[in-house]
Gaussian input, Z-matrix of N, CA and C with variables (Angstrom, degrees):
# hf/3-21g

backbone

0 1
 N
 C     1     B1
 C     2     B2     1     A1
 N     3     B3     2     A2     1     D1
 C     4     B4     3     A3     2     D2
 C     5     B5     4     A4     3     D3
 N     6     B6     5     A5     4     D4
 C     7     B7     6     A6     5     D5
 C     8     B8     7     A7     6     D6
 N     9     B9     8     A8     7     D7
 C    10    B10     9     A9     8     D8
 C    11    B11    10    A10     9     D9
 N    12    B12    11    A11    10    D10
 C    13    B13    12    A12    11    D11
 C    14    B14    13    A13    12    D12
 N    15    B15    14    A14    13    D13
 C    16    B16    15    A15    14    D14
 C    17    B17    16    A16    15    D15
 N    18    B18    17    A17    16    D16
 C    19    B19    18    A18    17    D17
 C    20    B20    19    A19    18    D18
 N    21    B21    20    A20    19    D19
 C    22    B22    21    A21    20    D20
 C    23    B23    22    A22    21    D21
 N    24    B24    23    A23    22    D22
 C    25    B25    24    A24    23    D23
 C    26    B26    25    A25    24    D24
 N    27    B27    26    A26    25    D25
 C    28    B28    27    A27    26    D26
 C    29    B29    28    A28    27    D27
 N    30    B30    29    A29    28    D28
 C    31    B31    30    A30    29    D29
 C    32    B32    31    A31    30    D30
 N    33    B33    32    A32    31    D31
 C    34    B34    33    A33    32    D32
 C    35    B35    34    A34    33    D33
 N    36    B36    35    A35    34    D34
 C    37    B37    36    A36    35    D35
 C    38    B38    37    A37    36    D36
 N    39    B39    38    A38    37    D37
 C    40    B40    39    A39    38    D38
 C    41    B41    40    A40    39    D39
 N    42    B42    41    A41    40    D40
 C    43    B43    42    A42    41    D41
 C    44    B44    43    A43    42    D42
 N    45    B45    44    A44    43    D43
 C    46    B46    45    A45    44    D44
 C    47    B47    46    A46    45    D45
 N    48    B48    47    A47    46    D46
 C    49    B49    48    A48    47    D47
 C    50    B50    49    A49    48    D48
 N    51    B51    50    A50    49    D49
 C    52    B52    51    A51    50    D50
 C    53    B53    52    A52    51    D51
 N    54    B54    53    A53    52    D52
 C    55    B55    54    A54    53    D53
 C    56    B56    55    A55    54    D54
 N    57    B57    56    A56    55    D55
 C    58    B58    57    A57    56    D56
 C    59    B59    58    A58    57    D57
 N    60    B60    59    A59    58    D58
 C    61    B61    60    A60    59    D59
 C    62    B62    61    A61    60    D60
 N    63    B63    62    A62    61    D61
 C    64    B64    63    A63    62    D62
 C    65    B65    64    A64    63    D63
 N    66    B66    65    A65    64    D64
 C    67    B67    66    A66    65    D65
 C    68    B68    67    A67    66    D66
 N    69    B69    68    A68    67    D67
 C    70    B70    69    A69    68    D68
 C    71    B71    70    A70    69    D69
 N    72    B72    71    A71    70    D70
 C    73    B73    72    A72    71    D71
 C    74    B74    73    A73    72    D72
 N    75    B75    74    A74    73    D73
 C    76    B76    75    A75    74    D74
 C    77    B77    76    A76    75    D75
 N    78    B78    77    A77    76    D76
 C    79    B79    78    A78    77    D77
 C    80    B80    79    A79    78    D78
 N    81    B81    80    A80    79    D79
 C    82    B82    81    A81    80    D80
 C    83    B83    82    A82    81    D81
 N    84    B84    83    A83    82    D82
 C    85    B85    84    A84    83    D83
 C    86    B86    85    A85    84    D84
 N    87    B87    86    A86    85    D85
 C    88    B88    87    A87    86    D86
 C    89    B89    88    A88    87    D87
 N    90    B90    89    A89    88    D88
 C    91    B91    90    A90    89    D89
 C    92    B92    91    A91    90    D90
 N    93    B93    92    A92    91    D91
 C    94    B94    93    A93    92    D92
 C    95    B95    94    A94    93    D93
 N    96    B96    95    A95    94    D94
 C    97    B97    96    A96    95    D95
 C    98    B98    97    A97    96    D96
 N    99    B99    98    A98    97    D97
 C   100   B100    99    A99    98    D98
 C   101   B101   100   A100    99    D99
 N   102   B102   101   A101   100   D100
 C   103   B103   102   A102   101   D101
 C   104   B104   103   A103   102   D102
 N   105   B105   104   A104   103   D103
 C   106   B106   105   A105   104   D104
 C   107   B107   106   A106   105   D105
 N   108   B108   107   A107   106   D106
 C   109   B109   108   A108   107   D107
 C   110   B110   109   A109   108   D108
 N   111   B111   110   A110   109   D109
 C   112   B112   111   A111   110   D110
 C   113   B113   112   A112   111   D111
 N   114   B114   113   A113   112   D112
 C   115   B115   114   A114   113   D113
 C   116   B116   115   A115   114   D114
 N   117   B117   116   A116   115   D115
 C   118   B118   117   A117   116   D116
 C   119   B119   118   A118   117   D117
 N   120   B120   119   A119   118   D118
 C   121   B121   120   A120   119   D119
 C   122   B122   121   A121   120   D120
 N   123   B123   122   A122   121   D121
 C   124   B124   123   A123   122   D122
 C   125   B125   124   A124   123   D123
 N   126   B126   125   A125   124   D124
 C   127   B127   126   A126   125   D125
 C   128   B128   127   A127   126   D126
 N   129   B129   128   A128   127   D127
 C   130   B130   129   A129   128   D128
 C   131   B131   130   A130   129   D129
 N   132   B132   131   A131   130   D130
 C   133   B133   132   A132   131   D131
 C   134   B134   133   A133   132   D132
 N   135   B135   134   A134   133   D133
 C   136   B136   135   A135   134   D134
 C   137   B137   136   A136   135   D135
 N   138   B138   137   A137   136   D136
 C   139   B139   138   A138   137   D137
 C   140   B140   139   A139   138   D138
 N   141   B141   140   A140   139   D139
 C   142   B142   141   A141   140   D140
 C   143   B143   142   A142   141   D141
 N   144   B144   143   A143   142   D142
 C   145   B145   144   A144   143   D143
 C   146   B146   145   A145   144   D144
 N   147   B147   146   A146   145   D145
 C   148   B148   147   A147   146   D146
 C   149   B149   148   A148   147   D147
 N   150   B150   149   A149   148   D148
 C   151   B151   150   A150   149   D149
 C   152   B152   151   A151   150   D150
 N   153   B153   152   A152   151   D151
 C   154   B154   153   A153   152   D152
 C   155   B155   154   A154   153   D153
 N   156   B156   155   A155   154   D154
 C   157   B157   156   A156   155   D155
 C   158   B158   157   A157   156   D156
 N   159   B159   158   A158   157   D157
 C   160   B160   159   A159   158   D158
 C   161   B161   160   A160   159   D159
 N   162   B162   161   A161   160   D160
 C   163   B163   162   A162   161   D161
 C   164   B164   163   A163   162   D162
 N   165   B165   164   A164   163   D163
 C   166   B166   165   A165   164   D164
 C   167   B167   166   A166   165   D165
 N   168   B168   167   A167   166   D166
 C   169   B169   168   A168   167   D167
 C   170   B170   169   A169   168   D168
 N   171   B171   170   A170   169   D169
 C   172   B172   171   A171   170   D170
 C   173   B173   172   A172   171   D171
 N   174   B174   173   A173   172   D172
 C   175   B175   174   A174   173   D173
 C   176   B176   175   A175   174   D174
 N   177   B177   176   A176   175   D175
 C   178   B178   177   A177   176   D176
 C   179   B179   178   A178   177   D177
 N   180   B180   179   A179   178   D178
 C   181   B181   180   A180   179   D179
 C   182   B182   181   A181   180   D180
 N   183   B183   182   A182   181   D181
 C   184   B184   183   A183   182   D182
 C   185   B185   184   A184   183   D183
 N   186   B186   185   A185   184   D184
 C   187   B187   186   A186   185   D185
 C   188   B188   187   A187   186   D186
 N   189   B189   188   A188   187   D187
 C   190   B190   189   A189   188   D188
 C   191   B191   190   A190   189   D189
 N   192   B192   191   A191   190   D190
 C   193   B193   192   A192   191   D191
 C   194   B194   193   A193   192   D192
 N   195   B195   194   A194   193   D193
 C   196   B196   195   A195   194   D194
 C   197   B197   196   A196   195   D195
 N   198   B198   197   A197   196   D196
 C   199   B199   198   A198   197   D197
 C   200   B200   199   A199   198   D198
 N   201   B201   200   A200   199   D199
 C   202   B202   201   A201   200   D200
 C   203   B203   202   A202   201   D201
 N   204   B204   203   A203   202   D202
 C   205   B205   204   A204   203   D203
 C   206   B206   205   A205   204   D204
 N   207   B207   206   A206   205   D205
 C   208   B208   207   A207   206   D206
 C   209   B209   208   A208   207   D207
 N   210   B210   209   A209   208   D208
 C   211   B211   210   A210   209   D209
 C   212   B212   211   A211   210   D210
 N   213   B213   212   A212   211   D211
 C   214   B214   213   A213   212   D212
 C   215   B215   214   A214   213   D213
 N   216   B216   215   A215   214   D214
 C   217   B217   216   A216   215   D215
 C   218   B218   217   A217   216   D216
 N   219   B219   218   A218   217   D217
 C   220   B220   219   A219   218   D218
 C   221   B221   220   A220   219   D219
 N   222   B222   221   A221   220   D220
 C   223   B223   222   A222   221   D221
 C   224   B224   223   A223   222   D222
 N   225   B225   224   A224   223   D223
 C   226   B226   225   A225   224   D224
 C   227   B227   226   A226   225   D225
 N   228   B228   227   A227   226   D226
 C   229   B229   228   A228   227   D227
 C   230   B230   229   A229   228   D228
 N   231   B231   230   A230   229   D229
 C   232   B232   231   A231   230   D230
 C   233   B233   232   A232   231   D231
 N   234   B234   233   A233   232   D232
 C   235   B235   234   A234   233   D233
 C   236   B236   235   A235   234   D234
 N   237   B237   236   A236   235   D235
 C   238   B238   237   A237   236   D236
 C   239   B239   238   A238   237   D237
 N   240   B240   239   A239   238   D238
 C   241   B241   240   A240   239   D239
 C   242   B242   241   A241   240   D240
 N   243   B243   242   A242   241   D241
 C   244   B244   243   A243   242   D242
 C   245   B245   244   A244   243   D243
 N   246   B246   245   A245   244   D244
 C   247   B247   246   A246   245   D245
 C   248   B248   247   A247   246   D246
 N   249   B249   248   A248   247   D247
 C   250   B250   249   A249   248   D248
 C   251   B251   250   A250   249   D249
 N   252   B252   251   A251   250   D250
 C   253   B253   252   A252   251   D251
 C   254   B254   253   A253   252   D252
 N   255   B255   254   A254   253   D253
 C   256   B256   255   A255   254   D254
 C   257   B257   256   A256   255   D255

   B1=1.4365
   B2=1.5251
   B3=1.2475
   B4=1.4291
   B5=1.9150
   B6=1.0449
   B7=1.5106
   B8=1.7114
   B9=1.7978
   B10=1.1813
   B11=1.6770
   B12=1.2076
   B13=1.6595
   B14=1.3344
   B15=1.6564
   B16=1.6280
   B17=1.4790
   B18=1.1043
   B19=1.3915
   B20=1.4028
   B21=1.5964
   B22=1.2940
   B23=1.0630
   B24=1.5098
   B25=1.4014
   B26=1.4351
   B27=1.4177
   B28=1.8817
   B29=1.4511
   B30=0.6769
   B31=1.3491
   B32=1.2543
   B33=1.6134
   B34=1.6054
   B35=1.8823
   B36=2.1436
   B37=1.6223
   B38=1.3171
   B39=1.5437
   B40=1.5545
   B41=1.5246
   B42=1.1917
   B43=1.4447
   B44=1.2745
   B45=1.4909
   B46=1.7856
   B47=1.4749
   B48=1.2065
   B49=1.7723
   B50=1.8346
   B51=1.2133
   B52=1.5186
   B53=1.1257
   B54=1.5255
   B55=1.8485
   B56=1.7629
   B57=0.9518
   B58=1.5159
   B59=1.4711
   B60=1.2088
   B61=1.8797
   B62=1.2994
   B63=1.6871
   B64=1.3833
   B65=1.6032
   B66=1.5949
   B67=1.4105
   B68=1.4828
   B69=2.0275
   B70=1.3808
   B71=1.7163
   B72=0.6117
   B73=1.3439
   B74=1.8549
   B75=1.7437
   B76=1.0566
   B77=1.6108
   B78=1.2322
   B79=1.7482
   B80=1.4867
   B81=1.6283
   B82=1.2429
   B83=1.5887
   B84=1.0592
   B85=1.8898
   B86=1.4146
   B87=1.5199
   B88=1.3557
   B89=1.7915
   B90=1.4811
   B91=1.2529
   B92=1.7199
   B93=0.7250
   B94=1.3236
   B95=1.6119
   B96=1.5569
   B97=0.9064
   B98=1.9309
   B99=1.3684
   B100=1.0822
   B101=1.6062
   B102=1.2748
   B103=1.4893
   B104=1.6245
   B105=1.1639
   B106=1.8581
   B107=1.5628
   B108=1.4815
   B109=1.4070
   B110=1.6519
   B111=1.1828
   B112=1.1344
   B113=1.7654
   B114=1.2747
   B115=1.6520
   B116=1.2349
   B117=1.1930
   B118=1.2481
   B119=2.0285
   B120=1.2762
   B121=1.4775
   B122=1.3367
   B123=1.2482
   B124=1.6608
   B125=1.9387
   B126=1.4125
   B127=1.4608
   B128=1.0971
   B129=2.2488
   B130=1.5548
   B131=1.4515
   B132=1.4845
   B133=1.1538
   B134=2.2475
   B135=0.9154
   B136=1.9036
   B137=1.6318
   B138=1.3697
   B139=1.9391
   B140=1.6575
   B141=1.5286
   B142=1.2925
   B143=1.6433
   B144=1.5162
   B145=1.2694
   B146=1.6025
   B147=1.0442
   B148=1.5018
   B149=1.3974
   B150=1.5867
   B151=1.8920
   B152=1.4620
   B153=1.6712
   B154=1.9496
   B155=1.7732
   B156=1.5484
   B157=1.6080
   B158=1.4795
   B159=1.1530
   B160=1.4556
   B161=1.8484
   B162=1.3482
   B163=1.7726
   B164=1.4025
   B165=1.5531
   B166=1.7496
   B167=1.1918
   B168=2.0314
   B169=1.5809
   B170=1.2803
   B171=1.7875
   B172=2.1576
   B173=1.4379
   B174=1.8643
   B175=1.2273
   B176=1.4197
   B177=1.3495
   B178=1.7048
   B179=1.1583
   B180=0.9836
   B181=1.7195
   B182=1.7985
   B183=0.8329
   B184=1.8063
   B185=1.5997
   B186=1.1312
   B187=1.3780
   B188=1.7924
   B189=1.0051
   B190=1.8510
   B191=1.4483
   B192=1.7397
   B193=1.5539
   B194=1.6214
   B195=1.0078
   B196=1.8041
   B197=1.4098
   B198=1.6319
   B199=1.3967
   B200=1.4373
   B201=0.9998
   B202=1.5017
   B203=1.7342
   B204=1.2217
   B205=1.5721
   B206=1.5178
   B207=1.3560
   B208=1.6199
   B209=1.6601
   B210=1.3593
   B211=1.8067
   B212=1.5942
   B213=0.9678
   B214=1.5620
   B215=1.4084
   B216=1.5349
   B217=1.5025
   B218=1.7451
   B219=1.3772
   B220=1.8845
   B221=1.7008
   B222=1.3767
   B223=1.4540
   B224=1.4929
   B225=1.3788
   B226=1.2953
   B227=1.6185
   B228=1.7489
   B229=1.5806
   B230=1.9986
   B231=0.8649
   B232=1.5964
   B233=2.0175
   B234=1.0612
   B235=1.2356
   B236=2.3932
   B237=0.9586
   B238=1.4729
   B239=1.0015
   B240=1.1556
   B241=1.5956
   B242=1.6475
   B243=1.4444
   B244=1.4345
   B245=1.3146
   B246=1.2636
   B247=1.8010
   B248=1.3181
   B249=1.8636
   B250=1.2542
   B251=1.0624
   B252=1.2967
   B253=1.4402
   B254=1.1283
   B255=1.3241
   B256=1.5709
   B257=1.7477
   A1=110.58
   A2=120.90
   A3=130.70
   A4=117.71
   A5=122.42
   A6=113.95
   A7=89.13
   A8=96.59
   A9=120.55
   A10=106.45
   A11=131.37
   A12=116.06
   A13=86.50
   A14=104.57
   A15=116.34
   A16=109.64
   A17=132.81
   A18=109.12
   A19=101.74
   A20=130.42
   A21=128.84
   A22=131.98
   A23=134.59
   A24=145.62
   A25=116.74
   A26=109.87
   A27=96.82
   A28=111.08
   A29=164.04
   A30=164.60
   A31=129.91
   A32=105.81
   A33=122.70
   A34=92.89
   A35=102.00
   A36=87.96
   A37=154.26
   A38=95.48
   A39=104.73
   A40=129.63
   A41=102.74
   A42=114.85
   A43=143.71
   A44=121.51
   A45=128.63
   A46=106.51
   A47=133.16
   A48=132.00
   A49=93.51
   A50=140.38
   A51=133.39
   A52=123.45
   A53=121.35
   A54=122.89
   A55=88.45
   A56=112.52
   A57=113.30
   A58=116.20
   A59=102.95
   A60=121.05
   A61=106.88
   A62=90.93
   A63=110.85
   A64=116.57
   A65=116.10
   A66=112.06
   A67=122.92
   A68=86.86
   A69=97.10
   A70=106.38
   A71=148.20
   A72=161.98
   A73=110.21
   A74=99.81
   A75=107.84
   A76=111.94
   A77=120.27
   A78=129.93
   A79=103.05
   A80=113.52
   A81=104.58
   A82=106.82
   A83=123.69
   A84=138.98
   A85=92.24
   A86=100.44
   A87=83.01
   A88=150.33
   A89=94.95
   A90=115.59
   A91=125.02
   A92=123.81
   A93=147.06
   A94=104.54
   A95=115.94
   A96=133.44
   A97=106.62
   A98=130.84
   A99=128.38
   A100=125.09
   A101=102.40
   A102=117.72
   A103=102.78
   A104=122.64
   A105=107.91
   A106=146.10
   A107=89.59
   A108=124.58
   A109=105.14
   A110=114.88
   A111=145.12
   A112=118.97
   A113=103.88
   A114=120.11
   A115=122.69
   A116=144.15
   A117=129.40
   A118=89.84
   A119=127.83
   A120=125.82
   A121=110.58
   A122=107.06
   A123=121.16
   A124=97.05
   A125=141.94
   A126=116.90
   A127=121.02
   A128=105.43
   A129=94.52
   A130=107.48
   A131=122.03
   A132=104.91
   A133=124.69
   A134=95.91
   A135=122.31
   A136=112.43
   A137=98.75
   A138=110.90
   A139=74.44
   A140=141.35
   A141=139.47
   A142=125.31
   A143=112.06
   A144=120.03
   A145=101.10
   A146=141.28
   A147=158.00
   A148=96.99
   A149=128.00
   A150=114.55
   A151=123.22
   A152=83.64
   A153=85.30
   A154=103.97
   A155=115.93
   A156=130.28
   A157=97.48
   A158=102.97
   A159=114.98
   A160=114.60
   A161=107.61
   A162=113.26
   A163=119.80
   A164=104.68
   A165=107.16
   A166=109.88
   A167=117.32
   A168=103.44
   A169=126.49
   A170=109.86
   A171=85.97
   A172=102.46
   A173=136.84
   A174=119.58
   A175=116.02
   A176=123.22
   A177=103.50
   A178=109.23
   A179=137.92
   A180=134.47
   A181=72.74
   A182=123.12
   A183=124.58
   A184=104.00
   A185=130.02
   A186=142.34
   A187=90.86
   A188=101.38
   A189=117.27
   A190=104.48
   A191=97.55
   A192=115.33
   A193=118.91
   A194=110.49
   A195=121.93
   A196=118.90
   A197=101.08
   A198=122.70
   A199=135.10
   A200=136.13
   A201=177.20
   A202=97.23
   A203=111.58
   A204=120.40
   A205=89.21
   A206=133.35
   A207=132.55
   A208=117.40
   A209=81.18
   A210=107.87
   A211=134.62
   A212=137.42
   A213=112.95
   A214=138.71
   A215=98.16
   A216=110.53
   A217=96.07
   A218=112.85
   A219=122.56
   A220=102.47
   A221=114.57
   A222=100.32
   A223=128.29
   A224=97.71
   A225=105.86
   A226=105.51
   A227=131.03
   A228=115.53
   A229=101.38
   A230=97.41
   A231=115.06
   A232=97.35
   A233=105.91
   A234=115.05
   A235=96.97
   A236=129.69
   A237=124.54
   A238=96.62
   A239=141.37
   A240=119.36
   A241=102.89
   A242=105.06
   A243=112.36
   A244=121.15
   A245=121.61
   A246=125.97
   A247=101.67
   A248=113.08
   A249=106.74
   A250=143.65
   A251=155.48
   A252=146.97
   A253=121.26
   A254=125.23
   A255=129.30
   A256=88.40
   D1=-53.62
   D2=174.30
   D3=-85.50
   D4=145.04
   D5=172.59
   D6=-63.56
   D7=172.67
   D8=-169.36
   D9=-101.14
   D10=129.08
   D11=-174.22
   D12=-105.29
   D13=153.70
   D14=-174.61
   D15=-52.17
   D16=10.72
   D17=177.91
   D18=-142.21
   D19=46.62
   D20=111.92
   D21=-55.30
   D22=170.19
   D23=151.81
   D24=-76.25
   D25=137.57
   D26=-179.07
   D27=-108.46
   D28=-144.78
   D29=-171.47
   D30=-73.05
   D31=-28.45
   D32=-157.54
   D33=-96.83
   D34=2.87
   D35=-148.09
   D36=73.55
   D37=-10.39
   D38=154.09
   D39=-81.65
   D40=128.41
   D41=162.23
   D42=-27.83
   D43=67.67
   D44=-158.01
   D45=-33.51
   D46=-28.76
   D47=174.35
   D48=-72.01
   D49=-51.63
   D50=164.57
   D51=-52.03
   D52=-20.01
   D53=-171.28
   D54=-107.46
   D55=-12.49
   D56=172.13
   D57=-71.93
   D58=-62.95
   D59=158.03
   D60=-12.53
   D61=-95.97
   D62=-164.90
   D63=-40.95
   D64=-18.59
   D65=173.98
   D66=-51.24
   D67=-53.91
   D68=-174.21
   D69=-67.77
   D70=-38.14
   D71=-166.79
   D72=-49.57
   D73=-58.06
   D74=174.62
   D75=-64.07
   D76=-34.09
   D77=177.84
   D78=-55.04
   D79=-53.41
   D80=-166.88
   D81=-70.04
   D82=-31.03
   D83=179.63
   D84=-42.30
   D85=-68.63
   D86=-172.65
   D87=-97.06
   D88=-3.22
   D89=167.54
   D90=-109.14
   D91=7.96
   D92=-162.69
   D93=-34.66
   D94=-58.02
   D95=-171.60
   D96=-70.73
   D97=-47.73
   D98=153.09
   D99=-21.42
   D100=-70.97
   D101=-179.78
   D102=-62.90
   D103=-35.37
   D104=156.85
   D105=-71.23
   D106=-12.20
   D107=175.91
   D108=-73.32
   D109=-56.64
   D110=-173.62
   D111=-57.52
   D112=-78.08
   D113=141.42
   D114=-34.85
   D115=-48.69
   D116=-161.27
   D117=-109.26
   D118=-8.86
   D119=150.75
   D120=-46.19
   D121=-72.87
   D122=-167.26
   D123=-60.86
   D124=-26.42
   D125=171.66
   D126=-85.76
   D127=-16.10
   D128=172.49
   D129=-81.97
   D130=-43.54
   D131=-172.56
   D132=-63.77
   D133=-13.42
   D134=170.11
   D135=-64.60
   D136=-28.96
   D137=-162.84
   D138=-83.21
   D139=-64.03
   D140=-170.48
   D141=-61.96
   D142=-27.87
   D143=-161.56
   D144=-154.02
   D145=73.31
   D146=-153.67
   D147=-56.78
   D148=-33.97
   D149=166.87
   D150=-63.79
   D151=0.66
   D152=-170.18
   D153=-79.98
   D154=10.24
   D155=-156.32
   D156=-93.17
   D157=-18.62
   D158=-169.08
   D159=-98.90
   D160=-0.60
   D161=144.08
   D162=-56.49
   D163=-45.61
   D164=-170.97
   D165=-39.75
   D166=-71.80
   D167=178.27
   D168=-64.73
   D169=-12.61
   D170=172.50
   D171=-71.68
   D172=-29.08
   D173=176.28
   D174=-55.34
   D175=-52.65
   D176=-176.13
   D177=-61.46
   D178=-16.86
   D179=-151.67
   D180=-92.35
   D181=-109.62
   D182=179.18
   D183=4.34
   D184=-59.65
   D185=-151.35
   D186=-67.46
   D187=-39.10
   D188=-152.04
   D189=-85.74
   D190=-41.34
   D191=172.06
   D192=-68.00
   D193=-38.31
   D194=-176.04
   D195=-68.56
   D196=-50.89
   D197=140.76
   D198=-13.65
   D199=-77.79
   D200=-166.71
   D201=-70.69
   D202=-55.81
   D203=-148.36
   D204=-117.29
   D205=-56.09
   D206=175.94
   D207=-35.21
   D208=-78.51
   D209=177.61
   D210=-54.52
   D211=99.85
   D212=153.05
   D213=-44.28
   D214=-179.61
   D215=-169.58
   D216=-52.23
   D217=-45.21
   D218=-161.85
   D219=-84.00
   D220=7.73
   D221=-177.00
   D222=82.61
   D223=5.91
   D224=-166.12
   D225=-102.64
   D226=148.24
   D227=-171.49
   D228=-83.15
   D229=133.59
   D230=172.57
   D231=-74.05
   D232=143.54
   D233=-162.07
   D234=-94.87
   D235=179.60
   D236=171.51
   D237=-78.36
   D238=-25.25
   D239=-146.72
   D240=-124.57
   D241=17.50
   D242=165.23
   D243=-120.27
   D244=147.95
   D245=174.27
   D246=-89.85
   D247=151.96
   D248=137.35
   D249=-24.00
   D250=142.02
   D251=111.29
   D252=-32.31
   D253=133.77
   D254=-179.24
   D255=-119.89

């Protein structure tokens, strides 16, 4: 009836703050190197042009977003052409 907030249990009994995790977890597995690419762009390009400082928070916000919406509960990437499971 209500959405689920991350810190229910879902079915499997895991802990929605742990199926939350494991999202990010799987993101960083597999992109890891992106998100450093990325980050350390925005301080070189920032060291030259100080508005360039202001990439950092659209990267976490992305990181958090990709996360969230990419990943499942198991860490695993959900493909486009599939839904959640509820």
């Amino acid at each position: 009836m209500f959405p689920k907030s991350a810190f229910d249990f879902d079915e499997g009994g895991q802990h929605g703050s742990e199926a939350l995790m494991k999202r990010y977890i799987g993101l960083v597995r597999d992109t890891w190197w992106l998100w450093i690419v990325m980050f350390g762009g925005g301080l070189i390009a920032g060291y030259f042009q100080p508005i360039f400082f202001t990439s950092i928070p659209i990267i976490l916000f992305a990181f958090l977003y990709f996360g969230l919406m990419r990943y499942d509960a198991e860490g695993e990437l959900t493909p486009f052409d599939q839904e959640e499971k509820h």
